[in-house]
N, CA, C, O and CB atoms as a CASP TS submission, in Angstrom:
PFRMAT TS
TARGET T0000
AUTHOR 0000-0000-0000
METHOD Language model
MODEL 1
PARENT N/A
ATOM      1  N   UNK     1     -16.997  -9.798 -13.971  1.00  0.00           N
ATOM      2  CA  UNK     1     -17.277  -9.161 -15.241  1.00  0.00           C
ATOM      3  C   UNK     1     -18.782  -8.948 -15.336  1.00  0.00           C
ATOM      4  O   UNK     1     -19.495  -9.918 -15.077  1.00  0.00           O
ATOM      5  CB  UNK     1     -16.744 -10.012 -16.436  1.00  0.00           C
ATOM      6  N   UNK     2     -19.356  -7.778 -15.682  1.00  0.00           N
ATOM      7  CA  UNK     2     -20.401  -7.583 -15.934  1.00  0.00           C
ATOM      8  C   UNK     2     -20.871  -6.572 -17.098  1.00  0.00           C
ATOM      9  O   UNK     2     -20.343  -5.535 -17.502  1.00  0.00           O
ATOM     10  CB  UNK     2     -20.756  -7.379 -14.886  1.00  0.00           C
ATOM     11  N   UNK     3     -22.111  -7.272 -17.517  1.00  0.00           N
ATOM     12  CA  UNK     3     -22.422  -6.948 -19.085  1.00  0.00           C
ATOM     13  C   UNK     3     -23.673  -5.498 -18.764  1.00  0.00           C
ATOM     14  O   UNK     3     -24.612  -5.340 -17.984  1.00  0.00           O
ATOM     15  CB  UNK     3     -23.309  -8.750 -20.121  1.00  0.00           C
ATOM     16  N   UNK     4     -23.013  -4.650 -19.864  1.00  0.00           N
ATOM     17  CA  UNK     4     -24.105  -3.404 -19.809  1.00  0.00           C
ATOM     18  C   UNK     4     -24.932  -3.601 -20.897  1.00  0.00           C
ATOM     19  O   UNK     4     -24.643  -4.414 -21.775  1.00  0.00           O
ATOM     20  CB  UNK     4     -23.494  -1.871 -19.915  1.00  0.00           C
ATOM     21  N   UNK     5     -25.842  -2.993 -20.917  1.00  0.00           N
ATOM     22  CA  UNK     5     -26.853  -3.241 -21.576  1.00  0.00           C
ATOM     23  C   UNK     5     -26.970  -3.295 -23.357  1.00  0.00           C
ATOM     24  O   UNK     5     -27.799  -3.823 -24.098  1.00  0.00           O
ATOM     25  CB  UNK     5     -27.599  -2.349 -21.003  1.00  0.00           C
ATOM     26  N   UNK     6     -25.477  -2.325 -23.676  1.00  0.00           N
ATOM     27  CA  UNK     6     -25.241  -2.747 -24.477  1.00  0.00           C
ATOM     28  C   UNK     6     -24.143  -3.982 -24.940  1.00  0.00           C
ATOM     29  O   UNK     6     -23.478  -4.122 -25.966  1.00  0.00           O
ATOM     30  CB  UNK     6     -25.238  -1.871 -24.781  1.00  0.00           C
ATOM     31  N   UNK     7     -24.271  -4.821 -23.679  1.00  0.00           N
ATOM     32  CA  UNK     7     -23.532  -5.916 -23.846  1.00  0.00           C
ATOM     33  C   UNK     7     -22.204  -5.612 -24.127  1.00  0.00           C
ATOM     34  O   UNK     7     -21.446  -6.384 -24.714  1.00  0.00           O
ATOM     35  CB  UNK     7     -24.040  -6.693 -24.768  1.00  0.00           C
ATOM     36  N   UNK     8     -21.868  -4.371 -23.672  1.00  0.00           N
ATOM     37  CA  UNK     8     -19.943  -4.274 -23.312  1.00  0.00           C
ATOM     38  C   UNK     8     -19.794  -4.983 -22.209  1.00  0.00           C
ATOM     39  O   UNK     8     -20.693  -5.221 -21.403  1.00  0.00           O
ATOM     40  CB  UNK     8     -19.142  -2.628 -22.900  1.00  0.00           C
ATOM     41  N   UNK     9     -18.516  -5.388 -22.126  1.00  0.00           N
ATOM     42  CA  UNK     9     -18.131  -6.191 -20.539  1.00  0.00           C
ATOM     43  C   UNK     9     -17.631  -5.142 -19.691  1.00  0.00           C
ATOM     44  O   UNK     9     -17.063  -4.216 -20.271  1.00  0.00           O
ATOM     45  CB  UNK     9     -16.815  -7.485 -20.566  1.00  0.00           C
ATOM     46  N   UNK    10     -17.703  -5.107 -18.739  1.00  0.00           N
ATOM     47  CA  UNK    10     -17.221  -3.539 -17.664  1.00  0.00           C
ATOM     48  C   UNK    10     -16.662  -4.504 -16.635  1.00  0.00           C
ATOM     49  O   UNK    10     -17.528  -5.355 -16.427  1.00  0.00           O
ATOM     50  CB  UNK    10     -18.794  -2.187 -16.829  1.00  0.00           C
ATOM     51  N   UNK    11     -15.502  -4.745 -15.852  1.00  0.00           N
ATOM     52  CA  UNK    11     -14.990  -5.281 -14.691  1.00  0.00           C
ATOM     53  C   UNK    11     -14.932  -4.428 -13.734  1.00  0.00           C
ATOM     54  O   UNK    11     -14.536  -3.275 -13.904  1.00  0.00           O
ATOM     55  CB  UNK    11     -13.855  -5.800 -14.822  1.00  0.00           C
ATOM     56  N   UNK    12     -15.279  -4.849 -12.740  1.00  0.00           N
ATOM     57  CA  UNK    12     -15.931  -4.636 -11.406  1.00  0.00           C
ATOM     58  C   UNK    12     -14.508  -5.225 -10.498  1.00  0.00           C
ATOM     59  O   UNK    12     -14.032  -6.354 -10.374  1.00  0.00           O
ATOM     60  CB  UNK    12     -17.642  -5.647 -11.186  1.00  0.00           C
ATOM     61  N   UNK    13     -14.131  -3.941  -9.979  1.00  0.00           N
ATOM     62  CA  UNK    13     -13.032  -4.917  -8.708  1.00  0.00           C
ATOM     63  C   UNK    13     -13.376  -4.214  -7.438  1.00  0.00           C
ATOM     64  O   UNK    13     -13.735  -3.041  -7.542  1.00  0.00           O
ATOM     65  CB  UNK    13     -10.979  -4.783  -8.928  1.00  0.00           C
ATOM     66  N   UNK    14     -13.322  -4.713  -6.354  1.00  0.00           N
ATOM     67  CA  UNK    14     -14.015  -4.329  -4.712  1.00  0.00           C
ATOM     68  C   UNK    14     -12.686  -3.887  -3.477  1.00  0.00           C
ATOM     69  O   UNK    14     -11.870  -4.746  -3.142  1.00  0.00           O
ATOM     70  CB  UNK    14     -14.980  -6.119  -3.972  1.00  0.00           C
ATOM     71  N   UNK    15     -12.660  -3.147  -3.178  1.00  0.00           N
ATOM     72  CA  UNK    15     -11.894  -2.318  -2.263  1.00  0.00           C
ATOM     73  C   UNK    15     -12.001  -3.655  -0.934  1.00  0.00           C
ATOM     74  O   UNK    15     -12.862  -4.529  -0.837  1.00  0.00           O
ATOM     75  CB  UNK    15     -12.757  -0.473  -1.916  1.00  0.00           C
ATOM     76  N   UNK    16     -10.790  -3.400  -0.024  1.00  0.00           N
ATOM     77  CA  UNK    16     -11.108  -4.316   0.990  1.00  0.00           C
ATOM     78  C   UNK    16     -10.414  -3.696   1.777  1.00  0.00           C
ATOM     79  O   UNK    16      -9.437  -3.070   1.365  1.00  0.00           O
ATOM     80  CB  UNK    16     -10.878  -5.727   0.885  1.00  0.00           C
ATOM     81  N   UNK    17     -10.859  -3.729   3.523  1.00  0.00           N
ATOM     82  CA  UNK    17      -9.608  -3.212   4.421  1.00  0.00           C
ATOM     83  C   UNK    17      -9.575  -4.331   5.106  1.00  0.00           C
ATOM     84  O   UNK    17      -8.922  -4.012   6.099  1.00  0.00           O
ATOM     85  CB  UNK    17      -9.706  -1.831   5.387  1.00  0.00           C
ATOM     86  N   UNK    18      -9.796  -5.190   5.191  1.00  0.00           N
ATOM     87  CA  UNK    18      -9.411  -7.196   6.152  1.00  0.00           C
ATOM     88  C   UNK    18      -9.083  -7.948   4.972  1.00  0.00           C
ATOM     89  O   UNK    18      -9.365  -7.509   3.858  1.00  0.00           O
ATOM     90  CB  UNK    18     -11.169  -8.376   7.120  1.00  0.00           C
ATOM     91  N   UNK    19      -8.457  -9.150   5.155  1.00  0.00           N
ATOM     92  CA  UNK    19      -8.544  -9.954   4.222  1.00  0.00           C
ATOM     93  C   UNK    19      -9.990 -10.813   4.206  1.00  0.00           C
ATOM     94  O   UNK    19     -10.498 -11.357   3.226  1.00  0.00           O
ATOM     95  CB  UNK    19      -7.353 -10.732   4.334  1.00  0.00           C
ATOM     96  N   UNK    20     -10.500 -10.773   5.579  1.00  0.00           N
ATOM     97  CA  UNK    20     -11.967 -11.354   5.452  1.00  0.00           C
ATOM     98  C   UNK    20     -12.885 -10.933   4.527  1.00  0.00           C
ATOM     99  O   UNK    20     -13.773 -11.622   4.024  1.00  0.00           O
ATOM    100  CB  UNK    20     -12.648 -11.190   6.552  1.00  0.00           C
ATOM    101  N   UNK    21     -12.559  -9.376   4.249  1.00  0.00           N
ATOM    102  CA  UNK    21     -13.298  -8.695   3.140  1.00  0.00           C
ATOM    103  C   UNK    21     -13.324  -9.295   1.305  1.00  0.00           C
ATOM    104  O   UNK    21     -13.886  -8.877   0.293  1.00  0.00           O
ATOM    105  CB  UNK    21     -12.587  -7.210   3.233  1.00  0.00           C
ATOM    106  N   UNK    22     -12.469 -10.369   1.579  1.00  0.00           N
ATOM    107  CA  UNK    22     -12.066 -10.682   0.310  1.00  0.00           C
ATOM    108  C   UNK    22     -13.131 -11.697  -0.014  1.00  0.00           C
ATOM    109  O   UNK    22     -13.427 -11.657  -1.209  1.00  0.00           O
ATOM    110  CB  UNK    22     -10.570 -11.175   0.198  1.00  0.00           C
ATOM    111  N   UNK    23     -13.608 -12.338   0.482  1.00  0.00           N
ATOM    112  CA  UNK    23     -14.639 -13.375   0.308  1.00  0.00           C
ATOM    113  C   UNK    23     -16.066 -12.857  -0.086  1.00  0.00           C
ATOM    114  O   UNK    23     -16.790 -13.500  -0.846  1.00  0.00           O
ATOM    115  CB  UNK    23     -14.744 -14.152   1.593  1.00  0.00           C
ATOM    116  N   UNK    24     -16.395 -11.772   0.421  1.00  0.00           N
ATOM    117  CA  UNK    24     -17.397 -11.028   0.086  1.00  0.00           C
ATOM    118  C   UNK    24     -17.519 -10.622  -1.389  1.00  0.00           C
ATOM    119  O   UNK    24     -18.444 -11.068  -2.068  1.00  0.00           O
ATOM    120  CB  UNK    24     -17.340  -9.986   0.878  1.00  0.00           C
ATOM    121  N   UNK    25     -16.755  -9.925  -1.813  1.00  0.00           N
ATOM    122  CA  UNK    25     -15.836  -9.630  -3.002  1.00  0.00           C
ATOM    123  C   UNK    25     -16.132 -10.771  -4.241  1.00  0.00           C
ATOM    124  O   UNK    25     -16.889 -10.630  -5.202  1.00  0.00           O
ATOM    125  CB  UNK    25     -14.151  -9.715  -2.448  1.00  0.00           C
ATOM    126  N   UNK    26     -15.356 -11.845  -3.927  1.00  0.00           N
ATOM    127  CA  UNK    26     -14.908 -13.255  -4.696  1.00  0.00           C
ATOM    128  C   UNK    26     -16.801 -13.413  -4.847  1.00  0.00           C
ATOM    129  O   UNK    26     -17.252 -13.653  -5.966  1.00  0.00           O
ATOM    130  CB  UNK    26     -13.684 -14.859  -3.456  1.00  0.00           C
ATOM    131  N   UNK    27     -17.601 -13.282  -3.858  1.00  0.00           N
ATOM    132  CA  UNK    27     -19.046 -13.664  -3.698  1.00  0.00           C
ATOM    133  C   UNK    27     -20.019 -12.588  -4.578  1.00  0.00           C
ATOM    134  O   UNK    27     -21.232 -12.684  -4.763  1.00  0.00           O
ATOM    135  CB  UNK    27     -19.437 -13.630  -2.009  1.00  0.00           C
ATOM    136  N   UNK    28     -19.368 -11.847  -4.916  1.00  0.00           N
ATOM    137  CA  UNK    28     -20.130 -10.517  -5.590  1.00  0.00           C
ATOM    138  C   UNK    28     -19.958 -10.505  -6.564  1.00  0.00           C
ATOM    139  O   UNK    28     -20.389  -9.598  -7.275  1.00  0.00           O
ATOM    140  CB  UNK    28     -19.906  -9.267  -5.307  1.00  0.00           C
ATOM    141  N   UNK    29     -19.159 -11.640  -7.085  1.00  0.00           N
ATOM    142  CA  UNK    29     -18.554 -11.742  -8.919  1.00  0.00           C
ATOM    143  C   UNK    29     -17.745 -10.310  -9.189  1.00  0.00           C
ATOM    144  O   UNK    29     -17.871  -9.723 -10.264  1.00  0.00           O
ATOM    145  CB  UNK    29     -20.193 -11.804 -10.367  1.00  0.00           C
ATOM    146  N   UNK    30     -17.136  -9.943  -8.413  1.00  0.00           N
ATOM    147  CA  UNK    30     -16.211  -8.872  -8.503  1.00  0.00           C
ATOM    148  C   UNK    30     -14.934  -9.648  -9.626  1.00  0.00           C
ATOM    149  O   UNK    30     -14.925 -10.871  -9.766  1.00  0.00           O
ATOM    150  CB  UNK    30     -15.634  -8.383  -6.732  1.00  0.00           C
ATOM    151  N   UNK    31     -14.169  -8.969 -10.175  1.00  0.00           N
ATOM    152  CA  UNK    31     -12.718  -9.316 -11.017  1.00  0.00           C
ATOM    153  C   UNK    31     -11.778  -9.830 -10.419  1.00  0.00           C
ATOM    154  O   UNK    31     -11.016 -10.733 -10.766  1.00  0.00           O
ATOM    155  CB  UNK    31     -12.029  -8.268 -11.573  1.00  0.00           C
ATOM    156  N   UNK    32     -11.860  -9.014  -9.153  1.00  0.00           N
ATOM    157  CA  UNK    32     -10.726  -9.498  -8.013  1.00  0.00           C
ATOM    158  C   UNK    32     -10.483  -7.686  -7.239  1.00  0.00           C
ATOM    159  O   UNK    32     -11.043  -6.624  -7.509  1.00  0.00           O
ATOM    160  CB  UNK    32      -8.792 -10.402  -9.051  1.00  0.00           C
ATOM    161  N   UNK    33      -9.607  -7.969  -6.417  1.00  0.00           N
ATOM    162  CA  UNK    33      -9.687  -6.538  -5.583  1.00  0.00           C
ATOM    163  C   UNK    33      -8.733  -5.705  -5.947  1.00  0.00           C
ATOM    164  O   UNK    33      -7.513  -5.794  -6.085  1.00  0.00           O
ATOM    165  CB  UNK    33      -9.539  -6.622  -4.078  1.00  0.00           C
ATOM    166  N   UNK    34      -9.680  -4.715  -6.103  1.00  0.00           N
ATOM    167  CA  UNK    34      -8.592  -3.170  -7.109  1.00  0.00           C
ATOM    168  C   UNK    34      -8.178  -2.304  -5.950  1.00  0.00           C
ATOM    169  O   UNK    34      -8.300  -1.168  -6.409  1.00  0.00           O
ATOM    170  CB  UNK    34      -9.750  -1.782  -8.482  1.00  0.00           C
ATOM    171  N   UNK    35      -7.685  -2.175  -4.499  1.00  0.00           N
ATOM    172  CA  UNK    35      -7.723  -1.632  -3.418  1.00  0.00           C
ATOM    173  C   UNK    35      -7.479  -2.395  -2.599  1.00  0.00           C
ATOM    174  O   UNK    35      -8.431  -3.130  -2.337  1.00  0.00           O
ATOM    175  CB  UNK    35      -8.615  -1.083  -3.186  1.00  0.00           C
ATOM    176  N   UNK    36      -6.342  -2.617  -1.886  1.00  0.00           N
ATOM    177  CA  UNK    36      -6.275  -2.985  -0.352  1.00  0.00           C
ATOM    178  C   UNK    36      -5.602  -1.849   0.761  1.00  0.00           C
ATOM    179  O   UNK    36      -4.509  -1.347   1.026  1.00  0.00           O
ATOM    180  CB  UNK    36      -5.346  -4.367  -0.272  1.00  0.00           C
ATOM    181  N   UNK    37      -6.979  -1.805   1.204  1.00  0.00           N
ATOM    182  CA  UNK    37      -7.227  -0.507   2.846  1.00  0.00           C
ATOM    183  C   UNK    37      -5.609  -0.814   3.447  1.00  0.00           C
ATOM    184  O   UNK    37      -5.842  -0.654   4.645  1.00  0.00           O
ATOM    185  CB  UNK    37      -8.991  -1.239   4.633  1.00  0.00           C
ATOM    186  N   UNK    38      -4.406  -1.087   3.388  1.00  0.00           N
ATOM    187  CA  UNK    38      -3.765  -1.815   4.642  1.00  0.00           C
ATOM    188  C   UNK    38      -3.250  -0.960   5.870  1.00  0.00           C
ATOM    189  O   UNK    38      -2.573  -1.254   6.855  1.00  0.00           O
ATOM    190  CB  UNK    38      -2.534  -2.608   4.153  1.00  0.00           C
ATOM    191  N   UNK    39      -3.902   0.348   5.378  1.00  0.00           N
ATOM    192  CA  UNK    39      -3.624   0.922   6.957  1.00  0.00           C
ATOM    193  C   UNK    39      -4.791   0.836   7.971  1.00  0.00           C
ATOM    194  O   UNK    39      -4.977   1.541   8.963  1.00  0.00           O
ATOM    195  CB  UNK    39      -3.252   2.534   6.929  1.00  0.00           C
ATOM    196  N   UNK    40      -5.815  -0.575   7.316  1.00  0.00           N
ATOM    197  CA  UNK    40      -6.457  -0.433   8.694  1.00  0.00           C
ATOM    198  C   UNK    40      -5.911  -1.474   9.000  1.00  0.00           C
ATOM    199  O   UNK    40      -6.753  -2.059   9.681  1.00  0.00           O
ATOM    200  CB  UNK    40      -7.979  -0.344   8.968  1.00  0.00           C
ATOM    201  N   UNK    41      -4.733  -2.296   8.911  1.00  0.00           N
ATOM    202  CA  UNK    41      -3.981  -3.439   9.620  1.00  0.00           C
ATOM    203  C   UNK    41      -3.027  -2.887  10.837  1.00  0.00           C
ATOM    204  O   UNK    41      -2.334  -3.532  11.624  1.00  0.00           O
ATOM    205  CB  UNK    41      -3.032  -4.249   8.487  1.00  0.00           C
ATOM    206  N   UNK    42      -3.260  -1.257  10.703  1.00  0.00           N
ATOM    207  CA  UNK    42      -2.376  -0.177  12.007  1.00  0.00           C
ATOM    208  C   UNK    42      -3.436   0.128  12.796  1.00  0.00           C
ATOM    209  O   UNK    42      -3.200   0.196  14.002  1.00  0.00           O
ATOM    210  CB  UNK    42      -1.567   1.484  11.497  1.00  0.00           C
ATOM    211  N   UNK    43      -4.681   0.353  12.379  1.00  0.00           N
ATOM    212  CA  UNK    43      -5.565   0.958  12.840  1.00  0.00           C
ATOM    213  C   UNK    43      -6.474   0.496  13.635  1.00  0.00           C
ATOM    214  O   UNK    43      -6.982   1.021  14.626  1.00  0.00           O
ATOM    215  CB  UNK    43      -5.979   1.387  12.114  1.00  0.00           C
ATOM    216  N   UNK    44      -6.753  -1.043  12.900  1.00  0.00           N
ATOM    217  CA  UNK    44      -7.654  -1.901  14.075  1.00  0.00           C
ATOM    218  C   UNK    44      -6.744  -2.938  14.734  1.00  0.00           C
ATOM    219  O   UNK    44      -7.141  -4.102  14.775  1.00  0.00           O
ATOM    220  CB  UNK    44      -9.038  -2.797  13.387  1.00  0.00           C
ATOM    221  N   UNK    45      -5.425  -2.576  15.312  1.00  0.00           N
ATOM    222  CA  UNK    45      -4.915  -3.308  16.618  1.00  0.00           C
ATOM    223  C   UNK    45      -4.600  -2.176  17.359  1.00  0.00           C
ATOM    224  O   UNK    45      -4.633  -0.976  17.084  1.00  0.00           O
ATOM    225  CB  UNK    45      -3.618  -4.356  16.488  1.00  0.00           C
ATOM    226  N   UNK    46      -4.232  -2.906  18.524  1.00  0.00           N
ATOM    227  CA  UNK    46      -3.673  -2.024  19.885  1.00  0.00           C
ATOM    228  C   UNK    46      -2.067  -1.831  19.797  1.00  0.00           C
ATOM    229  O   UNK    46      -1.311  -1.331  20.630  1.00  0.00           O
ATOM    230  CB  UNK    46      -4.026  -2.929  21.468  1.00  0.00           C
ATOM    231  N   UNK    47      -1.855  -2.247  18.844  1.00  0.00           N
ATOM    232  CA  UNK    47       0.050  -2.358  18.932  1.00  0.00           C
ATOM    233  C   UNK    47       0.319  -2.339  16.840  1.00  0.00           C
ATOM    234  O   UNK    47      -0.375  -2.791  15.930  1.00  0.00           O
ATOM    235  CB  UNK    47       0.851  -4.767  20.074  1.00  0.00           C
ATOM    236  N   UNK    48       1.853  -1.466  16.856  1.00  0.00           N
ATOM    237  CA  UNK    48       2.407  -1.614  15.807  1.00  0.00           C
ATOM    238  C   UNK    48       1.956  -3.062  15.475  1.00  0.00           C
ATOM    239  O   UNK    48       1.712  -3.794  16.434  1.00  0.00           O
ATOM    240  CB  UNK    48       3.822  -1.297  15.898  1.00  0.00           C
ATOM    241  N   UNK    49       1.738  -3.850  13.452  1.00  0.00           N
ATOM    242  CA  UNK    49       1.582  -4.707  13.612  1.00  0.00           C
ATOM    243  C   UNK    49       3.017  -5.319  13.328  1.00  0.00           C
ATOM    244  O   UNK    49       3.797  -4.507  12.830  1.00  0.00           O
ATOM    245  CB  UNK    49       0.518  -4.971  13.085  1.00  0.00           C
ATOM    246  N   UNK    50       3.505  -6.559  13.542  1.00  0.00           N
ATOM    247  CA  UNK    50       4.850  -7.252  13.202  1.00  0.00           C
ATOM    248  C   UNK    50       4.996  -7.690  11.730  1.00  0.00           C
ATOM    249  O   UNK    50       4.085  -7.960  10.948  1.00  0.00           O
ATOM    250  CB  UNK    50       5.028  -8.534  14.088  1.00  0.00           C
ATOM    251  N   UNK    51       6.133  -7.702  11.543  1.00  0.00           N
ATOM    252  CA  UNK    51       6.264  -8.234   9.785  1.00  0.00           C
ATOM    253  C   UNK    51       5.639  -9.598   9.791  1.00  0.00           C
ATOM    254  O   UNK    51       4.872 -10.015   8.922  1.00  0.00           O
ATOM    255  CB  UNK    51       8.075  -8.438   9.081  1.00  0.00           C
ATOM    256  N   UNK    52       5.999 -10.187  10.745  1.00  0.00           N
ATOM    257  CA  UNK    52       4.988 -11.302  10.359  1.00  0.00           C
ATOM    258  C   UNK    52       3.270 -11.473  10.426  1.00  0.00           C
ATOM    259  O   UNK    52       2.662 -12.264   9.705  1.00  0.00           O
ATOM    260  CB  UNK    52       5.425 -12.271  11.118  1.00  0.00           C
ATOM    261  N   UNK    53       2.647 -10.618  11.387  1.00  0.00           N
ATOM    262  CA  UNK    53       1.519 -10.421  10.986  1.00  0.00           C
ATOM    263  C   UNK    53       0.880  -9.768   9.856  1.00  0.00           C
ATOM    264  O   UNK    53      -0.311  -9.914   9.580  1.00  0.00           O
ATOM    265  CB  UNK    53       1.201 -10.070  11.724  1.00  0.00           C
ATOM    266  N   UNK    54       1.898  -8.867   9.052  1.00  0.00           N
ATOM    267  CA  UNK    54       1.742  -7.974   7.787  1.00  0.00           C
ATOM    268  C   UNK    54       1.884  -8.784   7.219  1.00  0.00           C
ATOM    269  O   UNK    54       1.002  -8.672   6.367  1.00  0.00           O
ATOM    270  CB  UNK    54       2.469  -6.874   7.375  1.00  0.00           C
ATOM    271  N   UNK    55       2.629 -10.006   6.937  1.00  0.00           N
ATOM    272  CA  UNK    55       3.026 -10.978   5.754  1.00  0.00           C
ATOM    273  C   UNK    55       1.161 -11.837   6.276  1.00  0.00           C
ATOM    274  O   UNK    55       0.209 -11.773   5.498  1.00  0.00           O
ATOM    275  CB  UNK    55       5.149 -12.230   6.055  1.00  0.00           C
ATOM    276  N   UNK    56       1.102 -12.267   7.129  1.00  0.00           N
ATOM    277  CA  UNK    56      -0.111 -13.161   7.437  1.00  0.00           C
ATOM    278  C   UNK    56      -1.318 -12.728   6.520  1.00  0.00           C
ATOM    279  O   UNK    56      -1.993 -13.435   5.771  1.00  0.00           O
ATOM    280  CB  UNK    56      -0.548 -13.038   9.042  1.00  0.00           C
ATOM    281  N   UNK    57      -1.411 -11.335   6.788  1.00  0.00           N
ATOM    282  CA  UNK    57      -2.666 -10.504   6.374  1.00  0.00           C
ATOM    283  C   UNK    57      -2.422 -10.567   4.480  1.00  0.00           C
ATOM    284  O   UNK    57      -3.290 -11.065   3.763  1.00  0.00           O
ATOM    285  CB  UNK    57      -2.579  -8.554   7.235  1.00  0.00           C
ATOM    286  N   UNK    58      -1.106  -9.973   3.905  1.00  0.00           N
ATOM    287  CA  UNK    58      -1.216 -10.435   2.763  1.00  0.00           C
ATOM    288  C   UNK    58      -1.568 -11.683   2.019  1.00  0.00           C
ATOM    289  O   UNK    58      -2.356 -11.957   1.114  1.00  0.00           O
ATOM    290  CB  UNK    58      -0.457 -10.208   2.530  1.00  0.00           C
ATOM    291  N   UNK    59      -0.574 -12.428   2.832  1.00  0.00           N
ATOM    292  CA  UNK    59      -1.129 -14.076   2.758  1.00  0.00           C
ATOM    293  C   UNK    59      -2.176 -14.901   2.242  1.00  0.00           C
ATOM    294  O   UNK    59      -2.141 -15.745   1.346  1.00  0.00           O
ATOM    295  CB  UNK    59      -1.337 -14.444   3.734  1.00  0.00           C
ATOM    296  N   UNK    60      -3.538 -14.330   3.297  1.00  0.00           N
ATOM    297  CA  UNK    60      -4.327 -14.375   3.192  1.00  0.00           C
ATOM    298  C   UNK    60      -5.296 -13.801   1.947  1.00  0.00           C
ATOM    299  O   UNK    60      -6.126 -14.478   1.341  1.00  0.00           O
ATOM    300  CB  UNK    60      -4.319 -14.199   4.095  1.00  0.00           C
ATOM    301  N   UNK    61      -4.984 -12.374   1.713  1.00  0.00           N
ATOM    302  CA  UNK    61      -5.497 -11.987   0.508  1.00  0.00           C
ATOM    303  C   UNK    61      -4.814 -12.637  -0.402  1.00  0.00           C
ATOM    304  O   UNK    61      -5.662 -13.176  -1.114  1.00  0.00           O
ATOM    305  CB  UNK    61      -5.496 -10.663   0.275  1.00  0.00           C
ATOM    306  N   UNK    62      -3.866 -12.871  -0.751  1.00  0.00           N
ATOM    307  CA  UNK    62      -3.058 -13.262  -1.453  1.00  0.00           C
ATOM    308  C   UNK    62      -3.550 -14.696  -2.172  1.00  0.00           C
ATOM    309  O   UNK    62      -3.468 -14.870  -3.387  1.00  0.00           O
ATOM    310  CB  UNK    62      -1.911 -13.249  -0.676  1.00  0.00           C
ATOM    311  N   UNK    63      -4.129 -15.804  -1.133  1.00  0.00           N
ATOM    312  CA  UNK    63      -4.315 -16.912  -1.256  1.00  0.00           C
ATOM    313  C   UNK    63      -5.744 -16.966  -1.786  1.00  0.00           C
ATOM    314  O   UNK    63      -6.180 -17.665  -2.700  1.00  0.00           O
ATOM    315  CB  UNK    63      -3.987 -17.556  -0.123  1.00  0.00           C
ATOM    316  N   UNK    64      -6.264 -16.241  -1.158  1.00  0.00           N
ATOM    317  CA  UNK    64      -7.971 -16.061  -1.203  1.00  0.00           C
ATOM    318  C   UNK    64      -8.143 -15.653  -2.645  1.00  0.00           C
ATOM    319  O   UNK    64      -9.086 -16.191  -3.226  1.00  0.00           O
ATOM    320  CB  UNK    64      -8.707 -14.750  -0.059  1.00  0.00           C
ATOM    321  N   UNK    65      -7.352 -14.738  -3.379  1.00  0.00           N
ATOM    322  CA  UNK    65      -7.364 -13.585  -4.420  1.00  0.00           C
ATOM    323  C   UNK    65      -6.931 -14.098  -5.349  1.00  0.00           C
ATOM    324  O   UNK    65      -6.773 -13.417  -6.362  1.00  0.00           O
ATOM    325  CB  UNK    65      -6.668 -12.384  -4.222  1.00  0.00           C
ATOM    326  N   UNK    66      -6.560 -15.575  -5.346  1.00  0.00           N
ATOM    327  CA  UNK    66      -5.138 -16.052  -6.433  1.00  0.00           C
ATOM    328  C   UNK    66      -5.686 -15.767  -8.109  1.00  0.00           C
ATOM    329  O   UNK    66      -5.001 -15.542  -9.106  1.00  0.00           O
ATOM    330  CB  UNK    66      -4.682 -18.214  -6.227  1.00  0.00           C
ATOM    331  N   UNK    67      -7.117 -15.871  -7.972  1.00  0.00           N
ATOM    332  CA  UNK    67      -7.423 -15.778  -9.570  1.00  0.00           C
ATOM    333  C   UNK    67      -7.193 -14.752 -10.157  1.00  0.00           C
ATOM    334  O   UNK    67      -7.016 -14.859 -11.371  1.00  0.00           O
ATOM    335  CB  UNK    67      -8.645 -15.961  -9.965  1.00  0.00           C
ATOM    336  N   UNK    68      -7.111 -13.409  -9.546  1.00  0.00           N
ATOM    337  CA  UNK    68      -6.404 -12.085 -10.183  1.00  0.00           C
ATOM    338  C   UNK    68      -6.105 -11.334  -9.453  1.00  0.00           C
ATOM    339  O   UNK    68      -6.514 -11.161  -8.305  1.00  0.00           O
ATOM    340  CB  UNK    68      -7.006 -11.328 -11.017  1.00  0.00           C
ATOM    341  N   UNK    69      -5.169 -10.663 -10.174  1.00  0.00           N
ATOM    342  CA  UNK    69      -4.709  -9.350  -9.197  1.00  0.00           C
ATOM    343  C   UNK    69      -4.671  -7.800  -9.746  1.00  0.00           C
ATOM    344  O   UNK    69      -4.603  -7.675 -10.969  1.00  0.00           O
ATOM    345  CB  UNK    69      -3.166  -9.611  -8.732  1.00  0.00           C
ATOM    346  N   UNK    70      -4.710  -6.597  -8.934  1.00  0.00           N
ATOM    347  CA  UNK    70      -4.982  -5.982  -9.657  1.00  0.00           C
ATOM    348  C   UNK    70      -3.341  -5.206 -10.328  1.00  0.00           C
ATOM    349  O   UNK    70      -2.492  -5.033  -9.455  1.00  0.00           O
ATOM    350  CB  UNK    70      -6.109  -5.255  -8.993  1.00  0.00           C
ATOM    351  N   UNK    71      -2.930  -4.761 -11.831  1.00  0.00           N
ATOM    352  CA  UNK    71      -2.082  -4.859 -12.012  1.00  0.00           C
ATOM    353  C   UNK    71      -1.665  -2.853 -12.273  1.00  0.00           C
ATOM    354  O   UNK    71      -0.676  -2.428 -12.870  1.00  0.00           O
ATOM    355  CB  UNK    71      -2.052  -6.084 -12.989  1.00  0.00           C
ATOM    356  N   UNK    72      -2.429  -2.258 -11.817  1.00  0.00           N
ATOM    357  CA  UNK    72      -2.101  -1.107 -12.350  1.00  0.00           C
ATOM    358  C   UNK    72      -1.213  -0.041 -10.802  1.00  0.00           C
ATOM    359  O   UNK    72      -0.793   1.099 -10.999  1.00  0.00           O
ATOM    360  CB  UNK    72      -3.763  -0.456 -13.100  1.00  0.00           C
TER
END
């Protein structure tokens, strides 16, 4: 949450294409992440990924992200 100058609150949420990206985010006083990239979870391997590596990758955001989500 961040305050404008006329002291409205404006929320700030951060795009991510890794779940590593999420920490950055959480570190930036972001709201939580309004965007997840997940076709670069096709894009940066060498192979289709498996449902279980797609569940891993949510997982992870998932766990990392728990304080909000984005709901729209």
């Amino acid at each position: 949450m961040q305050l404008l100058l006329t002291e409205e609150k404006v929320d700030i949420w951060g795009n991510i294409e890794v779940p590593n990206d999420v920490d950055a985010v959480i570190e930036s006083g972001a709201t939580g992440i309004g965007l997840y990239r997940t076709e670069f979870l096709f894009m940066n391997s060498d192979h289709f990924p498996t449902e279980q590596e797609q569940y891993e990758a949510y997982r992870i955001v998932a766990e990392k992200n728990a304080r909000e989500t984005c709901y729209n």
